[in-house]
C-alpha positions as CSV (number, residue, x, y, z in Angstrom):
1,X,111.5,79.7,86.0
2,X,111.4,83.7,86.3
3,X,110.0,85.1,89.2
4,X,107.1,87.9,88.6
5,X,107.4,90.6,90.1
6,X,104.4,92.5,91.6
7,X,104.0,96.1,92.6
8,X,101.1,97.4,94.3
9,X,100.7,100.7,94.0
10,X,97.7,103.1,95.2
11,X,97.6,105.0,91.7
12,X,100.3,107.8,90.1
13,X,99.1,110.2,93.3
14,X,101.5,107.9,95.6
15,X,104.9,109.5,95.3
16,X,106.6,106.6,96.3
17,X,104.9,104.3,94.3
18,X,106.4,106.1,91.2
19,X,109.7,106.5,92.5
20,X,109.7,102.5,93.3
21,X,108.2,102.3,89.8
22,X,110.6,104.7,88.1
23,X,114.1,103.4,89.8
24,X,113.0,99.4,89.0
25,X,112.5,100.5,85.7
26,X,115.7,102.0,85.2
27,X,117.5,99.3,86.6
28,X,115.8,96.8,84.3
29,X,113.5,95.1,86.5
30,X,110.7,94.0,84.9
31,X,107.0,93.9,87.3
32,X,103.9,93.9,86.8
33,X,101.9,96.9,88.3
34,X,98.0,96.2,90.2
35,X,96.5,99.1,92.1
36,X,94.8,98.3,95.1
37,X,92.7,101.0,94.6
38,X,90.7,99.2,91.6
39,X,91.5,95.7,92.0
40,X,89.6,94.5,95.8
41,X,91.2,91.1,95.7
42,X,94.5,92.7,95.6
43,X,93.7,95.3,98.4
44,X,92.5,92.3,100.4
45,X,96.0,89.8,99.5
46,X,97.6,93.2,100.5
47,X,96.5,93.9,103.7
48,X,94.7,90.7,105.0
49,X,97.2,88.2,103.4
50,X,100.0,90.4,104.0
51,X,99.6,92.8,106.8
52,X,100.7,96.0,105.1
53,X,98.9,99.4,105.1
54,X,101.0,101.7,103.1
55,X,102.0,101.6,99.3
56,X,103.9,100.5,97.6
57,X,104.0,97.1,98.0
58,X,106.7,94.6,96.4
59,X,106.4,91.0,96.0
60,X,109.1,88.7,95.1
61,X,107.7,85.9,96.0
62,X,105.4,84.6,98.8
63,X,108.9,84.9,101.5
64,X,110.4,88.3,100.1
65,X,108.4,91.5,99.9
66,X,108.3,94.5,101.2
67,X,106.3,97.8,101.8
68,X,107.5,101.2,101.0
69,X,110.4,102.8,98.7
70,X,113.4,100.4,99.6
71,X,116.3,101.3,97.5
72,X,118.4,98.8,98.9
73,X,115.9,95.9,98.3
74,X,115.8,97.4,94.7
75,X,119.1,97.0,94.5
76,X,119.2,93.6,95.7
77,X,116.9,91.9,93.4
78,X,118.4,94.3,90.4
79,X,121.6,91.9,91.3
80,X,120.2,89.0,91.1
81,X,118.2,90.1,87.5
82,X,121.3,89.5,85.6
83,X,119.8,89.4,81.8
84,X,121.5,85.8,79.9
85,X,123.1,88.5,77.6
86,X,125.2,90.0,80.5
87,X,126.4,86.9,81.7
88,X,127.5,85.9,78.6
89,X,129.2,89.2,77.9
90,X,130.8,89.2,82.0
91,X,132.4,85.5,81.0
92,X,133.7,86.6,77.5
93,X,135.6,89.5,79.5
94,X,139.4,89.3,79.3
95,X,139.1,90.6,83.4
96,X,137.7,87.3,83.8
């Protein structure tokens, strides 16, 4: 089963809400975006449920998410998003 991804954001003001939005999109991760800034059951999962006070933040699942612009957590979840079509072109290589 795929995990969903969640990003709360505060709105396109946040700067690094975008650039969390804009480098997860490049790397193929697909989320689904909520801002806390219209949604009050979100706000209150965010910073009740949570504990966070800053934007964005990323859920994985209910053990791995994080608050800010984290690059390297990025990149850690882009690694384990390999699409079926990429693993089946990685086996089929003759470095393999």
């Amino acid at each position: 089963m795929a995990e969903q991804i969640t990003v709360y954001t505060t709105g396109p003001a946040c700067a690094r809400c975008t650039l969390t939005k804009n480098v997860m999109t490049s790397k193929g991760i697909a989320f689904v975006e909520v801002n806390i800034r219209d949604d009050e059951a979100a706000r209150t999962y965010v910073v009740e449920d949570l504990g966070y006070t800053e934007a964005p933040v990323v859920v994985i699942t209910d053990e791995d998410h994080w608050s800010g612009f984290r690059p390297d957590h990025i990149d850690r979840i882009a690694k384990r998003a390999i699409l079926p079509s990429d693993a089946t072109r990685e086996a089929r290589s003759p470095a393999r």
